[in-house]
C-alpha positions in Angstrom: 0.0 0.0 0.0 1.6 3.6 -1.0 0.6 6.8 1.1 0.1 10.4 -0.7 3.0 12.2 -0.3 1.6 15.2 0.6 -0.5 14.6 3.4 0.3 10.6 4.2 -3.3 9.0 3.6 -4.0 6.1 1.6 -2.6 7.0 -2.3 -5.5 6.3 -4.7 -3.4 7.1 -7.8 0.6 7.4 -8.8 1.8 10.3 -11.4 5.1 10.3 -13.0 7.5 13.4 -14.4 10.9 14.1 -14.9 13.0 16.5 -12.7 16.5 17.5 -12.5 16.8 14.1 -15.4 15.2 11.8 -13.1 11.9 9.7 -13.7 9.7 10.3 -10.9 6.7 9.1 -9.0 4.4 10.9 -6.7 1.3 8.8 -4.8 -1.5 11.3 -4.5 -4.7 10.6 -2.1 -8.4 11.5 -3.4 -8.0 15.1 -1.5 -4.8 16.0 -2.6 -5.5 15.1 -6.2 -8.5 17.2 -6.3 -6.6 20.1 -5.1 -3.9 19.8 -7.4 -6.2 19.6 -9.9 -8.6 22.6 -8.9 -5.6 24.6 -8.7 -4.1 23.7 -11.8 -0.4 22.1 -10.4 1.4 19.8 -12.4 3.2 16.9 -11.3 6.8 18.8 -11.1 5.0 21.6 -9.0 3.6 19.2 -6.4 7.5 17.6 -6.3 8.5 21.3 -5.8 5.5 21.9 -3.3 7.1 18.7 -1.1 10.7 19.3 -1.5 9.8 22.6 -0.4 8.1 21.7 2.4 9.9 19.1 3.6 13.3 18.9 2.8 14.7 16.4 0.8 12.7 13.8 -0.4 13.5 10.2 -1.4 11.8 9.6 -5.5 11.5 5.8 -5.3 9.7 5.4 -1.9 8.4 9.3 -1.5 10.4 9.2 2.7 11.0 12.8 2.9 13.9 14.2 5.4 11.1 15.4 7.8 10.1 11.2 8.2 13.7 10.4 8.2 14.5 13.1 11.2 11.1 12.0 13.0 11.7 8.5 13.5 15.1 8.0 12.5 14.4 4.8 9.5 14.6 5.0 5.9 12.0 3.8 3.9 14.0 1.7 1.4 17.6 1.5 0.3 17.8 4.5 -2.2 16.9 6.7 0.8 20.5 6.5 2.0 21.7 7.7 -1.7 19.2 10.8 -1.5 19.3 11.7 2.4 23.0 10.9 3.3 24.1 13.7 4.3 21.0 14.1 7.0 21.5 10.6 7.9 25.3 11.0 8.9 24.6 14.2 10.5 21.6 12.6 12.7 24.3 9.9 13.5 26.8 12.5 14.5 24.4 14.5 16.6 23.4 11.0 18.5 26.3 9.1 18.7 29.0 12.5 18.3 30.7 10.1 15.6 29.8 9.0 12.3 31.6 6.0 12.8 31.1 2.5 15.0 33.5 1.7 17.2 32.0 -1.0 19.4 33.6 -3.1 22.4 36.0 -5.2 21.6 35.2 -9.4 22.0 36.6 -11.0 25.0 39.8 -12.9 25.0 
């Protein structure tokens, strides 16, 4: 099941544009949809209304930065190519080190 982007309810239909070279998708609830549509917004200007909103945004699974910083889990494995900048500085913030340096096993 895919959630609109915009407001996180259940998607009743996908669009698809290209931006910046890339193909992407954006899952749009009944409400949303009908807005866009009343006020005339094409796909690339609801990508620019999210990105816009919520920081950087994740094409293939539609997590946006906002999610990411919220609860602290991707939504699939191409997040961590869009957001990994936020990612390692969320892991810096928590941790104050970007790298794991765990115990060492017993001898």
């Amino acid at each position: 099941m895919r959630f609109c982007d915009i407001c996180g309810r259940q998607a009743v239909t996908t669009e698809y544009c290209v931006v910046d070279g890339r193909k992407m998708e954006v899952f749009l609830c009944e409400k949303c949809l009908s807005t866009a549509e009343r006020n005339h917004l094409s796909t690339a200007d609801l990508i620019a209304t999210i990105k816009n909103t919520e920081g950087k945004y994740c094409p293939v699974c539609g997590t946006t930065e906002k999610t990411f910083l919220e609860t602290f889990r991707f939504g699939c494995s191409s997040c961590y190519e869009y957001m990994r900048e936020t990612a390692l500085l969320s892991a810096e913030k928590v941790q104050d080190s970007t790298t794991h340096t765990g115990k060492a096993p017993r001898k």
